[in-house]
C-alpha distance (Angstrom), angle and dihedral (degrees) to the residues before:
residue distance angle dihedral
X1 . . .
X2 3.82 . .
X3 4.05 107.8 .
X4 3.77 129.7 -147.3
X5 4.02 112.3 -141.5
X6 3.39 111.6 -143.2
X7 3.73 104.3 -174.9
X8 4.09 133.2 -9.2
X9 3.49 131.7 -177.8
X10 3.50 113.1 -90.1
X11 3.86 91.2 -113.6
X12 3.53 92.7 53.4
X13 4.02 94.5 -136.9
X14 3.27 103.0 -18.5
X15 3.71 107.3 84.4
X16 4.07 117.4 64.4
X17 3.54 113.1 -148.3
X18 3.65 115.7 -146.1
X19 3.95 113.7 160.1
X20 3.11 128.2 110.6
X21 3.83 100.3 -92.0
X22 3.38 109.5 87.4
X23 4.15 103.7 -120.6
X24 4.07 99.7 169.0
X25 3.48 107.8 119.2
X26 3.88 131.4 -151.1
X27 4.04 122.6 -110.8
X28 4.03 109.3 -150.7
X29 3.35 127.0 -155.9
X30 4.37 112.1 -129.2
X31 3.88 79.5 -99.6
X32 3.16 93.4 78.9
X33 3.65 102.4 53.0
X34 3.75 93.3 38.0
X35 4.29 112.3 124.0
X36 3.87 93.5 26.2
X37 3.99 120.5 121.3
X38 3.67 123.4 -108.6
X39 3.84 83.3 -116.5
X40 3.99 81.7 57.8
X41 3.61 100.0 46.0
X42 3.73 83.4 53.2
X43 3.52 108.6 45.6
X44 3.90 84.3 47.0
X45 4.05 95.1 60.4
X46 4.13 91.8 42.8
X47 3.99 87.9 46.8
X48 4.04 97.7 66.1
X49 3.84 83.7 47.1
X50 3.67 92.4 66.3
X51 4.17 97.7 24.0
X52 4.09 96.9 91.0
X53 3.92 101.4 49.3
X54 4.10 92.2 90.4
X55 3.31 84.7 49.0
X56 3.88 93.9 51.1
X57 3.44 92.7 49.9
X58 4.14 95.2 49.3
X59 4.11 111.1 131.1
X60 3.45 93.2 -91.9
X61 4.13 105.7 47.0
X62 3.14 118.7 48.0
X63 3.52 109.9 -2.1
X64 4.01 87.3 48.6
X65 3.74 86.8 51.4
X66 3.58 102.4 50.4
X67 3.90 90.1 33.2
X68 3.58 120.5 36.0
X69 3.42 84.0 53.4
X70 3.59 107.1 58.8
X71 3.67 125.4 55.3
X72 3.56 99.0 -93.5
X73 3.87 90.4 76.8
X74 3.83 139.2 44.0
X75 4.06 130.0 174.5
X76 3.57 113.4 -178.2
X77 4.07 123.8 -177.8
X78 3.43 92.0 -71.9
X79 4.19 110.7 -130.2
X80 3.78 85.6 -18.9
X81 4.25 87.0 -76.0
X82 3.45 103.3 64.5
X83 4.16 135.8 77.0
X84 4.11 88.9 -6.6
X85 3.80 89.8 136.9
X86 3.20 89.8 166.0
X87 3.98 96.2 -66.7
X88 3.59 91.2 -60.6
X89 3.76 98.3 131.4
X90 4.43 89.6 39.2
X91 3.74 82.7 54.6
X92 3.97 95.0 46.3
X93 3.29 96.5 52.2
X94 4.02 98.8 43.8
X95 3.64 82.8 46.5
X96 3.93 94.5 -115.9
X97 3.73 96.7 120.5
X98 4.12 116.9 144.1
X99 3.86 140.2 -139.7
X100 3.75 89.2 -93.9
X101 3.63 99.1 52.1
X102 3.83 108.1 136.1
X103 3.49 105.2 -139.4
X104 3.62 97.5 44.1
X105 3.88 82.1 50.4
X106 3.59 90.5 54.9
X107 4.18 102.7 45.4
X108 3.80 77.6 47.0
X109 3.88 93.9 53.1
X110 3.92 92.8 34.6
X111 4.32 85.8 46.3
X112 4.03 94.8 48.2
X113 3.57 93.1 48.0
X114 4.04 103.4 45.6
X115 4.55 82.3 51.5
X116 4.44 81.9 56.4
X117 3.86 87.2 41.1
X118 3.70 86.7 53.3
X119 3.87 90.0 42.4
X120 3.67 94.9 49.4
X121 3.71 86.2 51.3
X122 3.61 105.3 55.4
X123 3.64 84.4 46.1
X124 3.10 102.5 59.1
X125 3.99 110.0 39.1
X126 3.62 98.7 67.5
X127 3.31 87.0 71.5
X128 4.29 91.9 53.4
X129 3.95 113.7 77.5
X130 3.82 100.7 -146.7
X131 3.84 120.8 122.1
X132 3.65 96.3 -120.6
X133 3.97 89.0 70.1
X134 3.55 101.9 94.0
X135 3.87 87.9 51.1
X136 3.45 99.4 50.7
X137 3.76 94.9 46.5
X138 4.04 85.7 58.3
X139 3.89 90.0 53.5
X140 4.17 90.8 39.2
X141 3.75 88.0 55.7
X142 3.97 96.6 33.8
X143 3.87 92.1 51.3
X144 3.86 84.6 43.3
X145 3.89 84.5 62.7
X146 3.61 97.5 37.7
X147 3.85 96.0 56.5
X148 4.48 82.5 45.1
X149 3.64 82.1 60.7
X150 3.84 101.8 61.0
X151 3.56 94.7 38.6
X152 4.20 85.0 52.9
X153 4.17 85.0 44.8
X154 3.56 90.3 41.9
X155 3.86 113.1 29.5
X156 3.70 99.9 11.2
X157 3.76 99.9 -116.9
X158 3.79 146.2 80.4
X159 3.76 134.2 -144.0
X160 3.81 110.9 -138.6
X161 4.12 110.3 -169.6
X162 3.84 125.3 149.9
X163 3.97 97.1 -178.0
X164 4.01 120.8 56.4
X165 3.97 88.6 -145.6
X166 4.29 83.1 50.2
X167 3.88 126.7 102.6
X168 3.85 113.0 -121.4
X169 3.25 117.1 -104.2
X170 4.22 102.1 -146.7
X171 4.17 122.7 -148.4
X172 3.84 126.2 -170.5
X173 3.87 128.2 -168.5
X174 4.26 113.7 0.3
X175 3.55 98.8 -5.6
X176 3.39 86.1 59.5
X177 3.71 101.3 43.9
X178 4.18 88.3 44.6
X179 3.92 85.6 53.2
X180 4.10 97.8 50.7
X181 3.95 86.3 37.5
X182 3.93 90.2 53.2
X183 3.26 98.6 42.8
X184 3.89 98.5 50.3
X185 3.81 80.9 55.2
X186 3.83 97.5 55.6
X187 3.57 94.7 50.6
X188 4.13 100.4 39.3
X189 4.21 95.0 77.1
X190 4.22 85.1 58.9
X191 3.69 100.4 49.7
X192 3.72 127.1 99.6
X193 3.71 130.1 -122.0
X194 3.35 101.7 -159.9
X195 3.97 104.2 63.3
X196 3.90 123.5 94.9
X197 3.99 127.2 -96.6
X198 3.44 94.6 -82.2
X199 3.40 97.8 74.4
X200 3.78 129.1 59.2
X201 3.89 108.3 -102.3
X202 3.92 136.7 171.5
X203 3.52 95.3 -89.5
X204 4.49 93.5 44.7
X205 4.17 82.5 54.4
X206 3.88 87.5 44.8
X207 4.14 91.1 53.4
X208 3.79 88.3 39.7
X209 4.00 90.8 53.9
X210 3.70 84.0 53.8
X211 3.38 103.9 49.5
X212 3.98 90.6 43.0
X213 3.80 89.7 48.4
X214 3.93 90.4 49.9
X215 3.63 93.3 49.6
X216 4.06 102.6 35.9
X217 3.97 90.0 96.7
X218 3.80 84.3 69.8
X219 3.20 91.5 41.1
X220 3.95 97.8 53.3
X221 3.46 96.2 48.1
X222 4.38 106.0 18.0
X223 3.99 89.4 178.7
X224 4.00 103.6 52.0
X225 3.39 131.7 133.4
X226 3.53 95.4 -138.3
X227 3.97 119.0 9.0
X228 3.97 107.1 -129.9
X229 3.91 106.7 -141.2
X230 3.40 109.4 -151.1
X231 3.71 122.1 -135.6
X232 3.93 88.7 -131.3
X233 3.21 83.2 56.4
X234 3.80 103.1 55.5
X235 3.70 85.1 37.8
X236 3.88 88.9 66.9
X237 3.86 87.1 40.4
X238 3.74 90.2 63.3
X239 3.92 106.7 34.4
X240 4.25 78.5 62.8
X241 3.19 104.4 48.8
X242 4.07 89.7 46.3
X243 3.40 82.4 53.7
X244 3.63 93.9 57.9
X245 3.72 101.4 35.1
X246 3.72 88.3 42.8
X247 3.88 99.6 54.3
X248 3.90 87.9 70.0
X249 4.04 83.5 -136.7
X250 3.82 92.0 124.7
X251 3.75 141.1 58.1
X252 3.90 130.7 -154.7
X253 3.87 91.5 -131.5
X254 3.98 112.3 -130.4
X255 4.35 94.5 -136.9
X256 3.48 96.8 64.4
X257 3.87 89.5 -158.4
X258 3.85 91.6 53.1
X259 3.43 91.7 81.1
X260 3.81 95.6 67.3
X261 3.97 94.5 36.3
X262 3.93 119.6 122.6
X263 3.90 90.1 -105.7
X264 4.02 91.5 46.4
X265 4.09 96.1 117.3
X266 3.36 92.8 101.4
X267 3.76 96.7 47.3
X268 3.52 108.0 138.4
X269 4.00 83.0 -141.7
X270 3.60 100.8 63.5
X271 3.93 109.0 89.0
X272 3.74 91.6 170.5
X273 3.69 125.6 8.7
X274 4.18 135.3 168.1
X275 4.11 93.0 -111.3
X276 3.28 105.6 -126.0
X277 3.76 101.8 178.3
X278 3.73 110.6 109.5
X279 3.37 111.0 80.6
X280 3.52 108.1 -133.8
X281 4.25 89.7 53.3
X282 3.96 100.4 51.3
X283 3.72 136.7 92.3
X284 3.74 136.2 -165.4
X285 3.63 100.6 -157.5
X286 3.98 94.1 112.9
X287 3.94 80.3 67.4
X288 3.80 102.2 41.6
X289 3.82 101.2 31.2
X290 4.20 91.4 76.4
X291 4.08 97.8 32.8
X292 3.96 121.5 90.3
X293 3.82 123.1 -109.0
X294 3.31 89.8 -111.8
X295 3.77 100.2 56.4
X296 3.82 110.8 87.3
X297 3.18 113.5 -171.3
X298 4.12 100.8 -169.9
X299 4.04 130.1 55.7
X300 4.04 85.7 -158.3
X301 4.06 88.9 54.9
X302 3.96 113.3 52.0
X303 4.15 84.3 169.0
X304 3.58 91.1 52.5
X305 4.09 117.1 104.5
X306 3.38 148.2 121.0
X307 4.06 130.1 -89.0
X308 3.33 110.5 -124.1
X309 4.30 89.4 -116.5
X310 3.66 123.8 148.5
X311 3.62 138.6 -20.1
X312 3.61 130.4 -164.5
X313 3.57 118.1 -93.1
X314 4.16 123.8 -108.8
X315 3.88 87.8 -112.2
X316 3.46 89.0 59.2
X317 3.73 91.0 45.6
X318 3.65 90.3 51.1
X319 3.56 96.5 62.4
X320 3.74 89.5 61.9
X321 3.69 95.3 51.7
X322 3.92 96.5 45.8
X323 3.79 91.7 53.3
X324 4.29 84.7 42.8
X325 3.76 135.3 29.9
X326 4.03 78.0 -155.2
X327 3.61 117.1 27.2
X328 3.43 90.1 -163.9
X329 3.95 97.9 84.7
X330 3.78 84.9 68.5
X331 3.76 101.2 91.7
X332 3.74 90.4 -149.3
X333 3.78 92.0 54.7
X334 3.92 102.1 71.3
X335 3.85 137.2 -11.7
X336 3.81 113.5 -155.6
X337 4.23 107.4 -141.5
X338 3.95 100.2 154.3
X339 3.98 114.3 55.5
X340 3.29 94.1 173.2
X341 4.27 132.9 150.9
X342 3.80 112.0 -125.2
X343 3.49 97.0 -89.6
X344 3.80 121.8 27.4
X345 3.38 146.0 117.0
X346 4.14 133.4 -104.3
X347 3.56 136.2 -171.4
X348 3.86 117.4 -121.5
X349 3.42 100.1 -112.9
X350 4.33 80.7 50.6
X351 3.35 99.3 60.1
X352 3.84 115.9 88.9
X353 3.89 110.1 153.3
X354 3.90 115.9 -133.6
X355 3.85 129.2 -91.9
X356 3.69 145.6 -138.7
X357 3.93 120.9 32.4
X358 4.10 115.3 -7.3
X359 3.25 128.6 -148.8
X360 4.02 140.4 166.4
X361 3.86 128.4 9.2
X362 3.83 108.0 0.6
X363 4.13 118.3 -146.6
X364 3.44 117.3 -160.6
X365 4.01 143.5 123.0
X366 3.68 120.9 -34.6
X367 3.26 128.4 -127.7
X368 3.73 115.7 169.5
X369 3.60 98.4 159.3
X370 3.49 117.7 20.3
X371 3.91 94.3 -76.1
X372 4.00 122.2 72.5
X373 4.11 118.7 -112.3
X374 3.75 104.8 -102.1
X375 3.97 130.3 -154.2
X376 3.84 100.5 -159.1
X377 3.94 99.2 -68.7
X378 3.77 94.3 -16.2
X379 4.06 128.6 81.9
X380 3.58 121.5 -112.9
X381 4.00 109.0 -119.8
X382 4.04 119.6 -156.1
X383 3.80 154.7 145.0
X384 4.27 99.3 -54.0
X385 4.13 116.0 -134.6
X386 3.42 124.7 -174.3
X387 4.02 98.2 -99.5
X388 4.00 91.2 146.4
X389 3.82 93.5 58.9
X390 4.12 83.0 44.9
X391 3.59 92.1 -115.2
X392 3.69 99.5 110.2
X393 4.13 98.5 173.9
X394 3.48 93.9 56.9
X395 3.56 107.0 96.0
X396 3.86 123.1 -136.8
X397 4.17 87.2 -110.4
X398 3.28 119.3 142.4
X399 3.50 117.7 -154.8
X400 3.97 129.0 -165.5
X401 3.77 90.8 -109.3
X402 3.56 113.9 89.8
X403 3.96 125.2 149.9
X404 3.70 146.3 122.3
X405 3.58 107.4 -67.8
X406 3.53 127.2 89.2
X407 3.81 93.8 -94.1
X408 3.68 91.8 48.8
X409 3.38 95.6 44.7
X410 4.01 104.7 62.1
X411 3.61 123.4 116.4
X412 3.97 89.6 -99.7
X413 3.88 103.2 60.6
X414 3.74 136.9 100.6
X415 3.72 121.6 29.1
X416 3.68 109.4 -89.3
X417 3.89 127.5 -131.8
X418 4.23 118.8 -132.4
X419 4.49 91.1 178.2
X420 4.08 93.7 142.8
X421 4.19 113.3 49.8
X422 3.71 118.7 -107.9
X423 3.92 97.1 -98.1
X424 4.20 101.7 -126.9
X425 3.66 90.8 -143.8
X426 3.86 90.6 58.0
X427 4.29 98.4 106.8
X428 3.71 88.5 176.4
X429 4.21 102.8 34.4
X430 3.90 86.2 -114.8
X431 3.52 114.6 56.4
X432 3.80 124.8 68.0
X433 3.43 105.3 33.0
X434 4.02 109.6 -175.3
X435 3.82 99.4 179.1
X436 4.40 108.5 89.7
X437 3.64 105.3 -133.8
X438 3.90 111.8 -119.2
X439 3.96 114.3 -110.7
X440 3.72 96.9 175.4
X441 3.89 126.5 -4.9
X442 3.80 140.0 -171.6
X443 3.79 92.9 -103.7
X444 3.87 90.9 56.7
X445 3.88 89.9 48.8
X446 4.19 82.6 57.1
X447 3.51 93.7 47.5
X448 4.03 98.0 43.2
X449 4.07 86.1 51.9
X450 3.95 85.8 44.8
X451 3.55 84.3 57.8
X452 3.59 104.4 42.8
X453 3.52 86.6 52.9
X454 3.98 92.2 59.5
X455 3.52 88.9 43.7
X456 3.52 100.0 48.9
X457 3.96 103.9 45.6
X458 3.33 105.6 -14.4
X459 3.68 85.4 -98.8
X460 4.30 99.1 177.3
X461 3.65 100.4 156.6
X462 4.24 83.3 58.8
X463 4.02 93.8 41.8
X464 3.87 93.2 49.3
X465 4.22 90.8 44.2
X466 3.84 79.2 52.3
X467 4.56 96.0 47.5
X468 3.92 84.8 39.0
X469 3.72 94.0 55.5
X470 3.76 96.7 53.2
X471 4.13 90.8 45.3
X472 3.68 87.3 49.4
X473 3.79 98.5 56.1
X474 3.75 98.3 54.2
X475 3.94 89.7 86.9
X476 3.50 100.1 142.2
X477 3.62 85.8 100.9
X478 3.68 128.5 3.2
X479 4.03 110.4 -38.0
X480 3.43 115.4 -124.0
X481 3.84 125.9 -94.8
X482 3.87 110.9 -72.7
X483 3.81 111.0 -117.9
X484 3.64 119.6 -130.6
X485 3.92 95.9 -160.8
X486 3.21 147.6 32.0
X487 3.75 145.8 -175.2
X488 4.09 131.8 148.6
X489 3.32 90.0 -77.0
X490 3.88 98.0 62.5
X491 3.53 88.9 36.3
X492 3.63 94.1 65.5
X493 3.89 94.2 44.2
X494 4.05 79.1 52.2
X495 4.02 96.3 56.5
X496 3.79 76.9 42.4
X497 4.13 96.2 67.6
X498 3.91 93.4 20.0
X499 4.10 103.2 52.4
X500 4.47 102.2 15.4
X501 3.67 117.2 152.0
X502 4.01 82.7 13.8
X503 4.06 94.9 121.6
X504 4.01 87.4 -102.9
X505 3.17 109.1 96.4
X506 3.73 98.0 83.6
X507 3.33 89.3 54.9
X508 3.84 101.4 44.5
X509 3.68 87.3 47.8
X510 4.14 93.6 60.8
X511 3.49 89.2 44.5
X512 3.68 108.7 45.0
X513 4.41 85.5 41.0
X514 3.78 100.7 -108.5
X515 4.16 103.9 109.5
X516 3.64 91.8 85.4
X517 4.03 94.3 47.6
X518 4.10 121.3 97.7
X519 3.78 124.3 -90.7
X520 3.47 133.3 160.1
X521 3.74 112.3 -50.6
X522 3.87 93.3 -2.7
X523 3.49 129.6 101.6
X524 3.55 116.5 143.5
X525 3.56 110.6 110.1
X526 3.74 103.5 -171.3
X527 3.57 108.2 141.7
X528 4.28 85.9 -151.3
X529 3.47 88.6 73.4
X530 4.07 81.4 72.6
X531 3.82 81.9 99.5
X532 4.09 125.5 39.9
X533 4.12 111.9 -133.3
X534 3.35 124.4 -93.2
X535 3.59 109.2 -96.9
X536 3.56 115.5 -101.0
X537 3.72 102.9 -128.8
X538 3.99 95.0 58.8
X539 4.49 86.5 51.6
X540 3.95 83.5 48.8
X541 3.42 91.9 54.8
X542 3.88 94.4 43.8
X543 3.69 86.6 53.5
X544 3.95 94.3 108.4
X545 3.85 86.4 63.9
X546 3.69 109.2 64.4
X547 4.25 110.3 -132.3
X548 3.40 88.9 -1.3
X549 3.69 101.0 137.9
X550 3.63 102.6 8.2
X551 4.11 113.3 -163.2
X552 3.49 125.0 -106.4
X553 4.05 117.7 -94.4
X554 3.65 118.2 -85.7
X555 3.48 101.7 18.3
C-alpha cells in the first residue's frame, strides 16, 4: 500500500534520538487520510510545521540557551536540592557545557525535526489542490529557513535537503548564511500579510532578513577578533526594517507589559510569535520557571507556583541602576499590580501579582498547608516565607546577590523576572500557557535600524530618533526618560531593558563583543564557546558517514 510520510528526522536514519521528548514520528497508510478535504489534507501538512515551536521555546531550550548563558540570567543549585541537573545550568552559564548536554540535545532534536517537518510539507502539498497551497509552501520553506538560522546562530551549521528520503547536505560560515538569506527570499513574495503572529508573514521574513543581515558578520567569520559589518549588509538591515515600520501594519503598544499578557495575540507589536492559543499546545513555564514556590499566583490553582529557577545576575542589575538612580521610572523595569498593606485581604478577581523585575520581600497568597488563608470570600495577603522548601523563616526576599555558592544559591537570592502573565488556567504553573511568546517585535525592528544606522555611518542623531521612539510610546504610565545620546554602547544597554529574557541576549552579546567579558560566576573568555557542541548523540548516529558532521572546535 502506498504510504504518506508525515514527518522524518532530518537525517533520515542517521541520527538516534534519545532525549526525553519523544521525536519518533508515525507513518500512515492513505487509509488514514481517506474522506478528508483538500483544505484538510492541507492544513494537516502546514500544522506539524508550526507544532514544535512551544516546545522549542520551553524553559530549558531555547530560552536556557540563549539565557542562562549570558549575563542576564543565573540558576544556581538551588538550596543544595533544587536545579542540580547535574551542573548543566553551572556549566551553561560559565560556558563549559559538553556534547551530551541535554537541553542542547533536545533544541537540537526539536530543531532537526521541525527543518524534516518543513521538508515533508513542501513535499507533499503539490500534490493537494486547495488554494491555500501556494501559501503554505512559502511558510513550509520560510520556517525551513528560520529553524537553519538558529542552528547557524547556535551550532554554526545548516542542513540543506529538498527530498525527505535525501541525505542532508550540511554548510557552515557564508554558504550557510547565503542559503538561509536565499531562501527567506524565495518564499517572502508568497506569504500573506494579513494573518496573525503565529504564522510566518511578509513582514516576520522582513524582521528575520534584518536580524540575519545584522548578525551575518558573526556568522561569516564566528572566531574574529573584530566582526567587520559590511555596509551591504546594514543596507539590507535598513531597507527591512523600512519595510516593516513603513507598512503601518504594527504598533509600539503604550503598556509595555501588554505585550506579553495572556490575551497579547492580537498585539499589534508581535510580528512573529509561537501561538500559544489552543489549549492543549501552550505552556506557562516562561511565567513559573523564574517565580518562587511559594508565590502563587492564582486563588483557583492552590498547586500552581513558581520553581525557584534563575534570576538575573547583579551585572545585569547594575546596568539598570547606572543608567537610573531608580529603575523604576523605566516603564519596562517594574509594573506595580498588588498595592497592598502587609496584611490584608483581596478578592480573587483583585489579586493580580506584580510584573517586570522583582526584588525584596515578596507579598502574596498564603498557603501554609496546602489550602490558602481565607477572609470570608476574599484571600488573606502577607509577608511570603519559604514554607514549601520547609524553611518557613526564610522570607521570600530576593536580594541582588545571587551566585554559586551556598549563600548565593538559597531559595531567596537574585531578583526574579515575572515578563509573560501567570496564565489563570495554568492548575499546575506550567501547563496552559495563553500568552504567544514574541519571536520578533516592532521594538526590535527600531532597535536593529538604530543599529544599522551606527554601524553604517555612525549615523547617532538617526539611532537615538529610533531608542526615543520606542521610550516614548510606552505611555500607559510615565514614558521613560528621553536620551540625549547615543552610541553602540547605549544601544546595547537599551536592547538590554527593552528585549531581556527575550532569547537575544546571546546573540546581541557575540555581536556587540561582550560574550567573552566577566560576569558573575563566568570567566572563561574563549571566544569558541561562541557556538555550543554538537551534541554527541546526533555525531554517533552520523558515524556510518565518515566527517559527516564534524564537531565544533574546542570541544
Amino acid at each position: 500500500m502506498k504510504k504518506t510520510y508525515i514527518t522524518s528526522l532530518i537525517l533520515t536514519g542517521l541520527i538516534s534520538v534519545t532525549s526525553c521528548t519523544n521525536l519518533v514520528e508515525n507513518v500512515l497508510d492513505e487509509a488514514s487520510v481517506s474522506g478528508q478535504t483538500d483544505k484538510q489534507i492541507a492544513d494537516g501538512n502546514i500544522a506539524p510545521v508550526y507544532a514544535r515551536l512551544p516546545d522549542i521555546f520551553l524553559h530549558t531550550n531555547y530560552f536556557a540557551i540563549q539565557e542562562i548563558s549570558s549575563d542576564e540570567a543565573i540558576l544556581p543549585y538551588r538550596g543544595g536540592t533544587d536545579w542540580g541537573d547535574n551542573g548543566i545550568y553551572i556549566a551553561l552559564h560559565q560556558h563549559t557545557s559538553t556534547s551530551t548536554d541535554p537541553n542542547l540535545r533536545n533544541t537540537w532534536n526539536l530543531l532537526t525535526q521541525s527543518i524534516s517537518r518543513s521538508v515533508s510539507a513542501l513535499s507533499a502539498l503539490p500534490t493537494v489542490n486547495d488554494p491555500n497551497v501556494k501559501t503554505y509552501m512559502a511558510e513550509a520553506r520560510g520556517m525551513r529557513a528560520y529553524y537553519n538560522m538558529l542552528l547557524l546562530d547556535l551550532f554554526g551549521l545548516v542542513f540543506v535537503k529538498e527530498s525527505p528520503q535525501a541525505i542532508s547536505e550540511i554548510r557552515r560560515g557564508e554558504q550557510a548564511l547565503e542559503y538561509v538569506r536565499s531562501e527567506f527570499l524565495a518564499a517572502e513574495p508568497d506569504l500573506l500579510t494579513t494573518v496573525g503572529p503565529g504564522r510566518l508573514t511578509k513582514a516576520a521574513v522582513w524582521g528575520l532578513l534584518a536580524r540575519l543581515h545584522l548578525n551575518a558578520a558573526v556568522y561569516r567569520d564566528r572566531y574574529a577578533t573584530q566582526f567587520t559589518f559590511k555596509p551591504e549588509d546594514m543596507d539590507k538591515v535598513l531597507e527591512y526594517t523600512d519595510k516593516i515600520i513603513s507598512s503601518g501594519q504594527y504598533q509600539l503598544a503604550r503598556d509595555y507589559f501588554s505585550i506579553f499578557n495572556s490575551d497579547n495575540h492580537d498585539n499589534k507589536e508581535l510580528i512573529f510569535a509561537v501561538d500559544q492559543r489552543a489549549e492543549l499546545n501552550g505552556h506557562n513555564r516562561m511565567a513559573y520557571f523564574s517565580l518562587s514556590g511559594d508565590q502563587f499566583p492564582l486563588p483557583a490553582f492552590p498547586a500552581a507556583n513558581g520553581t525557584d529557577g534563575p534570576g538575573i545576575t547583579p551585572d545585569y542589575y547594575q546596568t539598570w541602576t547606572a543608567a537610573y538612580t531608580d529603575p523604576t521610572v523605566d516603564p519596562r523595569f517594574y509594573k506595580q499590580n498588588m498595592v497592598i498593606p502587609a496584611d490584608s485581604c483581596v478578592s480573587a478577581d483583585n489579586f493580580n501579582m506584580n510584573r517586570g523585575i522583582l526584588r525584596g520581600q515578596q507579598y502574596g497568597l498564603l498557603r501554609p498547608t496546602g489550602t490558602f488563608i481565607r477572609c470570608g470570600n476574599n484571600y488573606r495577603i502577607g509577608r511570603l516565607t519559604n514554607v514549601t522548601r520547609n524553611r518557613p523563616t526564610l522570607p521570600v526576599n530576593f536580594t541582588e546577590r545571587i551566585d554559586f555558592t551556598v549563600p548565593g544559591s538559597d531559595y531567596n537570592t537574585g531578583y526574579r523576572v515575572l515578563k509573560y502573565e501567570f496564565s489563570k488556567k495554568s492548575s499546575s504553573g506550567r501547563n496552559l500557557g495563553d500568552a504567544d511568546i514574541s519571536i520578533l517585535r516592532l521594538a526590535d525592528v527600531y532597535l536593529m535600524r538604530a543599529e544599522a544606522k551606527l554601524r553604517k555611518s555612525n549615523d547617532a542623531a538617526g539611532a537615538l530618533a529610533d531608542v526615543n521612539t520606542i521610550r516614548a510610546a510606552r505611555t500607559a504610565t510615565t514614558p521613560a526618560p528621553t536620551l540625549t545620546s547615543m552610541n553602540l554602547d547605549l544601544l546595547y544597554r537599551e536592547r538590554g531593558f527593552e528585549l531581556y529574557w527575550e532569547n537575544l541576549r546571546r546573540t546581541d552579546q557575540i555581536r556587540f563583543g561582550k560574550y567573552e567579558d566577566r560576569w558573575t560566576e563566568k570567566t572563561n573568555n574563549d571566544p569558541k564557546k561562541r557556538l555550543f557542541p554538537i551534541p554527541q548523540n546526533a555525531i554517533d548516529g552520523a558515524s556510518n558517514l565518515p566527517g559527516y558532521l564534524k564537531q565544533n572546535d574546542s570541544y
